[in-house]
N, C-alpha and C positions, 0 to 999 in steps of 0.2 A: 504494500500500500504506500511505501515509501513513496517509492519510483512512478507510482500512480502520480501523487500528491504534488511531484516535482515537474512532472511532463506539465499536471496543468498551472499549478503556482510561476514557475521561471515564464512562461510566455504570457502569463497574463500579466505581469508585474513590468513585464520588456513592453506590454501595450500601453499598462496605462501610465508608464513612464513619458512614454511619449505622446501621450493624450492627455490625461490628467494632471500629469506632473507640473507643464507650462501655467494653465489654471489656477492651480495652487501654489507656484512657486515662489511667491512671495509671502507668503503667509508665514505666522507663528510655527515652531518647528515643530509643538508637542501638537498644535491642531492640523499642520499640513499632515503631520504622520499619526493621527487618529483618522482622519478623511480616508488618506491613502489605504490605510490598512483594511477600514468599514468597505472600503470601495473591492478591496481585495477578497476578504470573506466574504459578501455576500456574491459579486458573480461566484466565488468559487465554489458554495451551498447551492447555487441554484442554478447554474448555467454551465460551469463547466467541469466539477466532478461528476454529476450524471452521464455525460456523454461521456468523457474519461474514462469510468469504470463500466459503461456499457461497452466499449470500442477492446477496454481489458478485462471483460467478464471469463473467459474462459482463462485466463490466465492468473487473475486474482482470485477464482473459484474452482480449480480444474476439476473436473469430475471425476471420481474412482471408476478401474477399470470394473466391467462387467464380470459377471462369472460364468459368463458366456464363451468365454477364451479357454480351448481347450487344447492342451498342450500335446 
């Protein structure tokens, strides 16, 4: 889930660096990086860990083999 967590955290933080970042850059430090950060957990709750861990479902939940396999 790590590695889940990083695919979508590093690209979304490289987005809204370059979107949000300008916006806010003049602002007080402890409030530009509460914005930042609010801006960061909510896409990540609701926009792009779902698609993340749908795209790595079989990978973050591999299924056991069947007992179907007969040697």
């Amino acid at each position: 889930m790590a590695v889940a967590t990083f695919l979508g955290v590093f690209p979304l933080a490289m987005v809204l660096n370059l979107t949000l970042g300008p916006a806010i850059g003049e602002w007080q430090f402890v409030l530009r990086n509460a914005v930042f950060n609010a801006a960061v957990v909510a896409l990540l709750s609701w926009v792009v860990m779902p698609v993340v861990t749908r795209l790595l479902q079989s990978w973050l939940q591999p299924q056991p083999p069947t007992k179907d396999h007969h040697v």
